[in-house]
N, C-alpha and C positions, 0 to 999 in steps of 0.2 A: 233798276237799282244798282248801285256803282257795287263793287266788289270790296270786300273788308277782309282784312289782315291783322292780325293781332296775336298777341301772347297765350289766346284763349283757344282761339278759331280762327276758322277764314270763311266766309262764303262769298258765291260766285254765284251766275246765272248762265245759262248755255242757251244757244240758240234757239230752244224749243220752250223758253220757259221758267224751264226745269234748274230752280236753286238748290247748291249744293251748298251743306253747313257740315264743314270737315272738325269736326273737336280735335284741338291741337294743346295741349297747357306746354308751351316752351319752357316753365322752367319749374314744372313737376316733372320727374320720374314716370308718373302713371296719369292721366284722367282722372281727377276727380272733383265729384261733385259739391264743390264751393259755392258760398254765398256768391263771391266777388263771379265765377266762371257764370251761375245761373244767373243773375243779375240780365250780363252782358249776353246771355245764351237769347232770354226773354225777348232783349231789344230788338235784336237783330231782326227774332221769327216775327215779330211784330212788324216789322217795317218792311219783311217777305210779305205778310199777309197785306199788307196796306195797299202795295204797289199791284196795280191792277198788270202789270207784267209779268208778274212772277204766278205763275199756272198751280205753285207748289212747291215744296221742298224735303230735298232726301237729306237724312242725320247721320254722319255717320265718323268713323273715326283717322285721326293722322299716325295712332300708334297703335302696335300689335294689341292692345288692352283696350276695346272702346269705351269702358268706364266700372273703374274699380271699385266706385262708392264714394261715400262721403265722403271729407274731409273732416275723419275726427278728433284732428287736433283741439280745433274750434270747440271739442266738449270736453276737454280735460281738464281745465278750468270748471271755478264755480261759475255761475250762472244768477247773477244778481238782480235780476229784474226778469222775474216770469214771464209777466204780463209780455213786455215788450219782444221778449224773445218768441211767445207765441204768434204776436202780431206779426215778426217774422216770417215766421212758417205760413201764415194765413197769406200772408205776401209775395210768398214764393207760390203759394196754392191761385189764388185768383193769375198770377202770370201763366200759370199752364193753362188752366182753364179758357186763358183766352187764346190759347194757342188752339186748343181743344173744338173749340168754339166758335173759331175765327172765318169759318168756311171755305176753307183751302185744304187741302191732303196733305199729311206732315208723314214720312213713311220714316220708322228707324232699322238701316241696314247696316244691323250686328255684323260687322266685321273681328269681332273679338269679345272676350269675355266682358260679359254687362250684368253687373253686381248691384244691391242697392239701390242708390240714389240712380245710377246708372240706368236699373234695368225701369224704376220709376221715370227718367226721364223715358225709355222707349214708349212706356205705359202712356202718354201724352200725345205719343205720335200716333194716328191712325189705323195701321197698319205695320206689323212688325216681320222683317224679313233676315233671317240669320243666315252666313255659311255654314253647311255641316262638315263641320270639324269636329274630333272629341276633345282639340284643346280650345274650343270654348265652353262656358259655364254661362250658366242665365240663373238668376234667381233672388232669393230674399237671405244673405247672412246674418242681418242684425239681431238676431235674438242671443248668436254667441256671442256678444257685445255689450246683452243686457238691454237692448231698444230694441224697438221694430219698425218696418218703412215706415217715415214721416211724413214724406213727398208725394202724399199719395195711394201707395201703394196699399195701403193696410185696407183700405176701404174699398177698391179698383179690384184686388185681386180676385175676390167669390164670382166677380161679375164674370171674368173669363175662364176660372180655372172650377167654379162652382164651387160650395162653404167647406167641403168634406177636404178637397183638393187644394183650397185656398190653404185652410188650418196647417195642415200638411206642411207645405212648402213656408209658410212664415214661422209657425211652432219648430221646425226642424231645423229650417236655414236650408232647407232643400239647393243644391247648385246643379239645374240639370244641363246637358247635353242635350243642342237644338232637338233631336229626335224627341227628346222625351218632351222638352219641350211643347215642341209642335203636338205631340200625340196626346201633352195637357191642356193645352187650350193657349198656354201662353204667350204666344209665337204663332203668328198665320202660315210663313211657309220658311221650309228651305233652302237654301241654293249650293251647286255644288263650287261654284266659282265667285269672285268677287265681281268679275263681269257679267255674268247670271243674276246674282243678285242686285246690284246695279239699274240692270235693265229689266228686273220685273217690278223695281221699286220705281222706273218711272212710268212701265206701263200701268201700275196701279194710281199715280199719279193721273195719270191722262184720260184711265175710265171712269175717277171717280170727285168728279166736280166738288160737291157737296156732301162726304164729309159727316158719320154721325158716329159718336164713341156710343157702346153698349151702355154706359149708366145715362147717356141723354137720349136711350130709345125706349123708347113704352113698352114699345113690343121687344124689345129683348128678354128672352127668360136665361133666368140664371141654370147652368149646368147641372142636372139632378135634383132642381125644386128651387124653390126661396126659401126666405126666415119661416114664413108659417105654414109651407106641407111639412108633411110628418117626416120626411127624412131632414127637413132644416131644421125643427125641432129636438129632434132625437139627436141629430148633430154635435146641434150647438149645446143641448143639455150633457152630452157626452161627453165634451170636450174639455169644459169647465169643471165635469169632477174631472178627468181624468189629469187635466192641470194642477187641479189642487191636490191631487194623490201622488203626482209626479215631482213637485216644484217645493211641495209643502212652505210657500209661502218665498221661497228665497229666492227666485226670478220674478219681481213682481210684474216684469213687461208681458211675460207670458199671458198671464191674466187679461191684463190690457189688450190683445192682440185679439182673447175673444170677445169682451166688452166693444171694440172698437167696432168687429164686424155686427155682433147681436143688433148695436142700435144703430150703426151706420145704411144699413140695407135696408131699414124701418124709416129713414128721412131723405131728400132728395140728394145727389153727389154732393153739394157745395154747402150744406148744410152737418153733412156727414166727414168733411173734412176739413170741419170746427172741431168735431169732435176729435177727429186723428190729431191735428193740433191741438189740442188742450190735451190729450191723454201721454201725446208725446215728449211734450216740457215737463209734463211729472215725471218717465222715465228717464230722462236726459236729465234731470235734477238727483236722481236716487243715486247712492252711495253705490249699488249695485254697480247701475251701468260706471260710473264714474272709474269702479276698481276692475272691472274687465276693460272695458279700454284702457286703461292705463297698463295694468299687466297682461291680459288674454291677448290684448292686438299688437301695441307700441312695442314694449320689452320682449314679447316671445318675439315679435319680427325681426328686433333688432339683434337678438341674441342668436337667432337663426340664420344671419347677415357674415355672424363672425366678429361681434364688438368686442368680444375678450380676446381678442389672440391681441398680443404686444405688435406695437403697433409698427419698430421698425426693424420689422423680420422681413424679407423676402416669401413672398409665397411657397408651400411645399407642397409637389406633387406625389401622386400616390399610383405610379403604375402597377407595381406590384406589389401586393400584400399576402403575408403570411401571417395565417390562423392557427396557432397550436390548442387544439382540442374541438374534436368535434360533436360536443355533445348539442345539446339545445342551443344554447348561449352560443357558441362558436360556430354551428351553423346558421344560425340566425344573422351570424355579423359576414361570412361569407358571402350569405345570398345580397344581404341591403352592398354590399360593395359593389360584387359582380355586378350586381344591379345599376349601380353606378356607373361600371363601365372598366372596372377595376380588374386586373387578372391576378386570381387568387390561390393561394396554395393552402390545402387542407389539409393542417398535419393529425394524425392520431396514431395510436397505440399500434393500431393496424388496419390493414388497407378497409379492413369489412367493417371497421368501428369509421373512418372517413368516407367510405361511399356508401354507408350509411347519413352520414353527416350533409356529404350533397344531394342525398333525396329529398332530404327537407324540403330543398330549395323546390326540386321538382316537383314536388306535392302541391308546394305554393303555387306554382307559375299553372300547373293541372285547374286548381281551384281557381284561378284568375281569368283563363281559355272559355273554360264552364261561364264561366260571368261572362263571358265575351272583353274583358280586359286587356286580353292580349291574345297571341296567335302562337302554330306549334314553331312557326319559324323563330320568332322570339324566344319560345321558353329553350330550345337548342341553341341559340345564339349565348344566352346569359347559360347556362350549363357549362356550355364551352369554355369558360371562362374561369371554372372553378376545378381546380388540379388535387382529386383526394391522393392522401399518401401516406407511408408511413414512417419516409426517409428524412435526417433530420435535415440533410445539407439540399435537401428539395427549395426549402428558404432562401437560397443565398440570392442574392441580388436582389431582395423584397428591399423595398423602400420605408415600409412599417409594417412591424410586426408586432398582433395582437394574442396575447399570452390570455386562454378562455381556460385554464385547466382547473381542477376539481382545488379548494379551500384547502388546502396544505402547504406550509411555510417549504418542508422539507422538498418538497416534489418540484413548486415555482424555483426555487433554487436550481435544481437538476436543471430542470427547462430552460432556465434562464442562461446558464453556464454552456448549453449544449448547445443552442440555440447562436448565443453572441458568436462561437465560433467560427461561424459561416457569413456572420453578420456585420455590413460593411461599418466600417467605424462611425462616420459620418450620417449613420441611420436613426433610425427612430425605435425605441422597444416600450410598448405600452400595456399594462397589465389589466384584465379586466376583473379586480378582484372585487368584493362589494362590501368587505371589511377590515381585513390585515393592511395595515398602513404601508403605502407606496413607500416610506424608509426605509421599512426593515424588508421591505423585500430589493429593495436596490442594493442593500446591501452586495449581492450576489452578482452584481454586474461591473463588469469592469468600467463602465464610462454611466456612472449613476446622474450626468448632465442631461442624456437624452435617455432615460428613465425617467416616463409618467404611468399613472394612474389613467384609465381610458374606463370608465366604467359603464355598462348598457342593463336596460333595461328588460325584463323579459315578458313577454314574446317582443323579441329585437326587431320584426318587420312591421312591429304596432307602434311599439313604445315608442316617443319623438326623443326622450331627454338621452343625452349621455352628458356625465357629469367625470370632469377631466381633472384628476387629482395631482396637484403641484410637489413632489417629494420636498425634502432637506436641500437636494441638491440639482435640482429641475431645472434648467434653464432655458432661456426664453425660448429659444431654438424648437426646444419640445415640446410647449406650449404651442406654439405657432403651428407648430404639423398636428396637430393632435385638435385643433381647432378647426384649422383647414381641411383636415381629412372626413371631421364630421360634418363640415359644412357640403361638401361633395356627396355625401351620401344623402347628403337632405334630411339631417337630425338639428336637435336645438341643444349645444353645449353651452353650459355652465362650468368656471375654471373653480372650483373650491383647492383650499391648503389641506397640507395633511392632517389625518386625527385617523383616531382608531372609530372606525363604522361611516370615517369623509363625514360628508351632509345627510345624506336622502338614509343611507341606513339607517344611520346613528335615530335619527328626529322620525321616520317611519316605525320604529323599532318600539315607538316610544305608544301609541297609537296600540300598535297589537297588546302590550303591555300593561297600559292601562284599561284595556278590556277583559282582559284575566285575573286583574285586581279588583274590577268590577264584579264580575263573573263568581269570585271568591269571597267576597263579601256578598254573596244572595244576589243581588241582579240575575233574573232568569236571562236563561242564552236568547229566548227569542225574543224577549224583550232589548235586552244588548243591541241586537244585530239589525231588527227594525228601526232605534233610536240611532245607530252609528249612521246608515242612511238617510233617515229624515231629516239631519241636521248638513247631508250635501260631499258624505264619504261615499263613493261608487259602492265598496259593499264593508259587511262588517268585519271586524276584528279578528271575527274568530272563521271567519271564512277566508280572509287573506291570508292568515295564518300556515290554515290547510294548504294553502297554494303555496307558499313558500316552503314548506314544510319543519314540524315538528322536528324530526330529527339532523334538519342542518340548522335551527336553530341548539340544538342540545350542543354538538358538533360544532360551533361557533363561541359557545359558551367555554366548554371544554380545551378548546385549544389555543384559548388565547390566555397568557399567562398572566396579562394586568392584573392589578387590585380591582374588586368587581364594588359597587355599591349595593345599600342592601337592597334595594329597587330592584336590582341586576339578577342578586339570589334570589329573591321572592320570585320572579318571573321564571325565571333556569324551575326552582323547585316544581312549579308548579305543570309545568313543562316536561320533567324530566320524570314526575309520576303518571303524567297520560305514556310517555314511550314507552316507561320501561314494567312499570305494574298492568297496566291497560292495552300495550299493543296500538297505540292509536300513533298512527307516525304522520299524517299526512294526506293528502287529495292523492297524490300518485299513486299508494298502495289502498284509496280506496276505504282507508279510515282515520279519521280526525276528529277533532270538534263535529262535524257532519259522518254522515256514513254517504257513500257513492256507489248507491246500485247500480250495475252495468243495465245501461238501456233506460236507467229512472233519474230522476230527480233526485238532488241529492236532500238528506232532512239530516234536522241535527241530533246529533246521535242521544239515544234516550239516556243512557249512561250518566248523562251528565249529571242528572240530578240526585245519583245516590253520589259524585263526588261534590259537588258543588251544590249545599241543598238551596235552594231559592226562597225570595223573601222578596216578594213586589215593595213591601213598604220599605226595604233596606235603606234606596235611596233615590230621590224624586226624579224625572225625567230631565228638570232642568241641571241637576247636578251630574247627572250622568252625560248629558249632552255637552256641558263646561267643560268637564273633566276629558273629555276624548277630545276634544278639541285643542284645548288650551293644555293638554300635555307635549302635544303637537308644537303649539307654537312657542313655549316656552323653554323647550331643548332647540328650537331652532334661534333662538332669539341667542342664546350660552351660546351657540354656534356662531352669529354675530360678533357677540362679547369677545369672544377667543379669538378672532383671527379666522376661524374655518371659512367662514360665509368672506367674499370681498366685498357683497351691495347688498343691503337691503331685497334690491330687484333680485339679484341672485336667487336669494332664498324665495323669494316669493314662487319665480319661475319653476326655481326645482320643486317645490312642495306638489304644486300644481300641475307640472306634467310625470313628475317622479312617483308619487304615489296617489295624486288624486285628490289630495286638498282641495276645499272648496273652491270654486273660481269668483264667487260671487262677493267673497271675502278681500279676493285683490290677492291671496297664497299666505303661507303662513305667517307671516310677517306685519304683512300689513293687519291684516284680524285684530291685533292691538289696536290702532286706530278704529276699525270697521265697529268694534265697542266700546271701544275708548281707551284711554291706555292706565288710569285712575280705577276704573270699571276691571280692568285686566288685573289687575296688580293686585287690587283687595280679594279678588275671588282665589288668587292662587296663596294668598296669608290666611286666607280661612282656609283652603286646601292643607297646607301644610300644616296648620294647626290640628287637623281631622285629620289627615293619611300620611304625611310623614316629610323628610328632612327634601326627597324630590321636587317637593313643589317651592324650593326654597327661589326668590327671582332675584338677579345678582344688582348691587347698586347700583349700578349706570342705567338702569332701567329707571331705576325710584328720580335717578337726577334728570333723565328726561324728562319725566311726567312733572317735577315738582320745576321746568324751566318751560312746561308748558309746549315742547314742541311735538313733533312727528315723528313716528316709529325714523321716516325718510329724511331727519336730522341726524340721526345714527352718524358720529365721526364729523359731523361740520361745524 
């Protein structure tokens, strides 16, 4: 067989036989698994197995990725013709199959992370051989995407990883590390070297002629039972409620993922992956999958890339950083630097309040060792690199400095003023403030050009979003560093304009709010708190609340001198008689909306209902599910309206990694569309006609609906 070259691949044949089919896509970035690549993937193994020369063939990669996954460009489009697109998949299914089939040994030697369609192509090859490295990943992501393998995989996987193990890893998106791998079934071995691997992939070529996958042996039993022993039944009955307890309907591939294996394992392979193709053109058609890849994968990717910083800045590097304040927030942004690679100065009050501030760090890196994550040479390495103090002019030669101090106008001024004096002109000074506008606090700086807003999330080594606020007098310069500084830490920024509360407070703020309105109008709390999660909020209202705490909302209220709306008083009042009549301030002191027994679970505090008496028939589940929703999306939408928001995508993004917004919805933004934008619009006129002038939606909203387009028209 002559040797082939191409834009896809190459394969070759060596003296012994032994063909090599190198995955190469010259003009993708990464590997991945395309119609046009599988196509041409197909032909080639075909015309290996033909040739009575070729003994076999090892699969493996030309880039550090041997295959990222699908290409799901190809699904962000509608999909106009079911039928055919399934006949696709079925098309792509009988090509493995005769790879499968063909009576030759096909070995895939993972040289790098094989994801998806990726790890579905190894699934094809006979035998699967990985280097152990822990920067590879093997696995099934598609379910945070809204799909599940197509290629195969959904039906293939109980066979190797057994039903309990199988659910596991595709429910989850499981991405393990060859080890775990290996020790799941999914992966035969591993090698410490790529010439190790290599050559046990051609000795397993050489001793094994003939060649039979676990779904074409009779005698293979699946790992810890089949469909009908009693551990495959209790399984798979287990699995389905606990989907439907967990998803409440709004990932509907989840579902699919058990349905696929229940009857797939009951009919022969090729018969069972009819059914993965037909189950899979329905998830690949749902609005669901549709609005996670558009926003979960494309725009966080892209926004995680660095697409907002302007574009003709010069790069800015960040050797040194200085942190004023080392409480949670300012330790938190110390340690993801350091971590970076960054050498950090920790300024606080006093030395014992900042080496306090860098044990944080230590704590973490201790919990990371414990996991086996990292080693003691590591967590001493990133240590070193973070300088507690209490000195101001410790700063001086920082490159950017992030301002984490306590919500006072009066004090960021001090800081601010003490701080520039050390501070090279040509620097960067960024505030991590989460509601006083980046104006009035630049006020206080002598060069208010390179004055931004840097705002994070907390806990800062979880949270992905930092949302980068553009002052009055911001310029591009500080945008670009403030972009690029996030992108080095491996965060996903969003550039929002100024307003008082930016984006994510302001429109998150909105959310605890109308669950206190709830709450005050009879809605029992634990009825509240249950419906704010079934509908796809991480947790409720009145428990993020406690998290954030009672009295830095009161303290937020109180010190900002705007004109307040009554929405604004109703919330404060209500708020401001749990602090100060009830003592109820918060999760950190241990009482809020919930009480927090030390050592217990926390419950919601009994209290509540001699203030707030309860009334189930108050108001139905569905109007309570609207209304927390579409309070959400309709301050974010005025956000749009105003200038705050620059994209549609923006706000979507930040909803969805900012506070947890549904992801299935496409982020708050989109959720107009996701129900319709006619559908949106009349429920918040009856809103407003029943609860008040808040739910008023601004006319450009009425003009898009009534021109018929997409929330993603906005401004064209």
């Amino acid at each position: 067989m002559e040797t082939i070259q191409n834009k896809l691949l190459s394969f070759s044949v060596d003296s012994e036989g032994i063909g090599t089919l190198v995955i190469n896509q010259t003009e993708e970035s990464t590997n991945l698994f395309s119609e046009a690549f599988i196509t041409q993937y197909i032909d080639v193994a075909q015309q290996a197995i033909a040739d009575d020369t070729v003994k076999g063939v090892i699969v493996t990669s030309g880039k550090p990725i041997f295959m990222a996954g699908a290409d799901l460009r190809a699904l962000l489009e509608d999909i106009p013709d079911k039928k055919a697109f399934t006949e696709r998949i079925l098309h792509l299914h009988a090509g493995l199959r005769s790879i499968e089939t063909g009576g030759k040994p096909f070995v895939a030697a993972i040289n790098g992370t094989a994801l998806g369609g990726g790890l579905e192509l190894c699934l094809a090859c006979h035998y699967r051989i990985a280097i152990d490295s822990t920067k590879i990943k093997i696995g099934f992501p598609e379910i945070k995407v809204g799909l599940f393998p197509g290629g195969g995989g959904t039906v293939k996987a109980p066979y190797l990883l057994g039903i309990q193990t199988g659910l596991m890893y595709l429910l989850q998106g499981i991405e393990a590390r060859p080890q775990k791998a290996l020790k799941d079934g999914l992966i035969d071995a591993v090698a410490e070297t790529e010439g190790e691997m290599l050559a046990a992939a051609k000795a397993f070529i050489l001793a094994t002629p003939n060649p039979v996958q676990p779904w074409d042996d009779k005698r293979h039993k699946i790992p810890g039972g089949g469909i009908w022993t009693p551990n495959g039944i209790q399984t798979l009955a287990g699995a389905s409620g606990n989907v439907g307890k967990l998803t409440h309907g709004n990932y509907p591939s989840a579902q699919k993922i058990v349905k696929v294996i229940h009857d797939g394992l009951q009919i022969p392979i090729d018969r069972a992956l009819e059914v993965e193709a037909r189950s899979f053109t329905q998830a690949a058609c749902s609005k669901e999958a549709k609005n996670m890849i558009r926003t979960g994968f494309f725009a966080i990717q892209d926004a995680a890339k660095g697409k907002a910083r302007p574009k003709d800045q010069p790069k800015y590097e960040v050797n040194k950083l200085g942190v004023l304040g080392a409480g949670m927030m300012g330790a938190g942004i110390a340690y993801v630097s350091a971590k970076a690679g960054m050498n950090v100065v920790l300024k606080d009050v006093s030395v014992e309040g900042a080496e306090k501030g860098k044990a944080y760090s230590a704590n973490l890196l201790d919990k990371a060792i414990a996991k086996k994550y990292s080693t003691p040479e590591k967590k001493e390495a990133l240590l070193a690199k973070i300088t507690p103090t209490d000195d101001p002019n410790a700063v001086e030669g920082s490159d950017l400095i992030i301002e984490a101090v306590f919500e006072n106008v009066d004090l960021k001024d001090r800081v601010t003023k003490e701080t520039e004096a050390v501070l090279g002109e040509d620097k960067i000074y960024g505030s991590n403030t989460s509601t006083i506008p980046i104006s009035l606090l630049a006020q206080s700086s002598k060069r208010p050009e390179n004055f931004i807003g840097i705002h994070f999330f907390s806990p800062v080594d979880k949270m992905p979003l930092v949302e980068i606020i553009v002052g009055e007098k911001t310029e591009d310069k500080a945008i670009a560093a403030a972009v690029d500084y996030t992108v080095a830490i491996k965060k996903v920024p969003i550039v929002v304009n100024d307003s008082r509360g930016f984006f994510t407070s302001r429109c998150f703020g909105t959310f605890v709010s109308e669950g206190m309105f709830l709450l005050e109008e009879g809605v029992p709390a634990p009825m509240l708190e249950r419906i704010a999660t079934k509908i796809g909020m991480p947790v409720g209202p009145l428990a993020v609340h406690d998290e954030v705490s009672l009295t830095l909302s009161v303290h937020i209220f109180e010190s900002d001198p705007a004109e307040k709306q009554e929405s604004e008083k109703r919330t404060y009042a209500i708020v401001k008689n749990l602090v100060e009549n009830h003592k109820r301030t918060g999760k950190r002191d241990g009482a809020g909306f919930y009480d927090y027994p030390k050592g217990g679970q926390k419950k919601l505090w009994p209290g509540l209902k001699e203030i707030f008496t309860p009334n189930v028939a108050a108001v139905s589940e569905e109007i309570i599910s609207k209304r927390l929703l579409s309070r959400q999306v309709l301050e974010s939408y005025r956000c749009l309206d105003e200038g705050v928001l620059r994209s549609t995508t923006d706000g979507d993004i930040g909803s969805i990694l900012g506070w947890g917004f549904p992801i299935f919805t496409g982020g708050a933004l989109s959720y107009i569309d996701y129900v319709g934008m006619d559908n949106f619009i009349a429920d918040c006129d009856a809103f407003k006609a029943a609860y008040g002038a808040h739910w008023e939606v601004p006319q450009s909203l009425r003009d898009l609906a009534a021109a018929g387009k997409s929330i993603h028209d906005f401004g064209k």
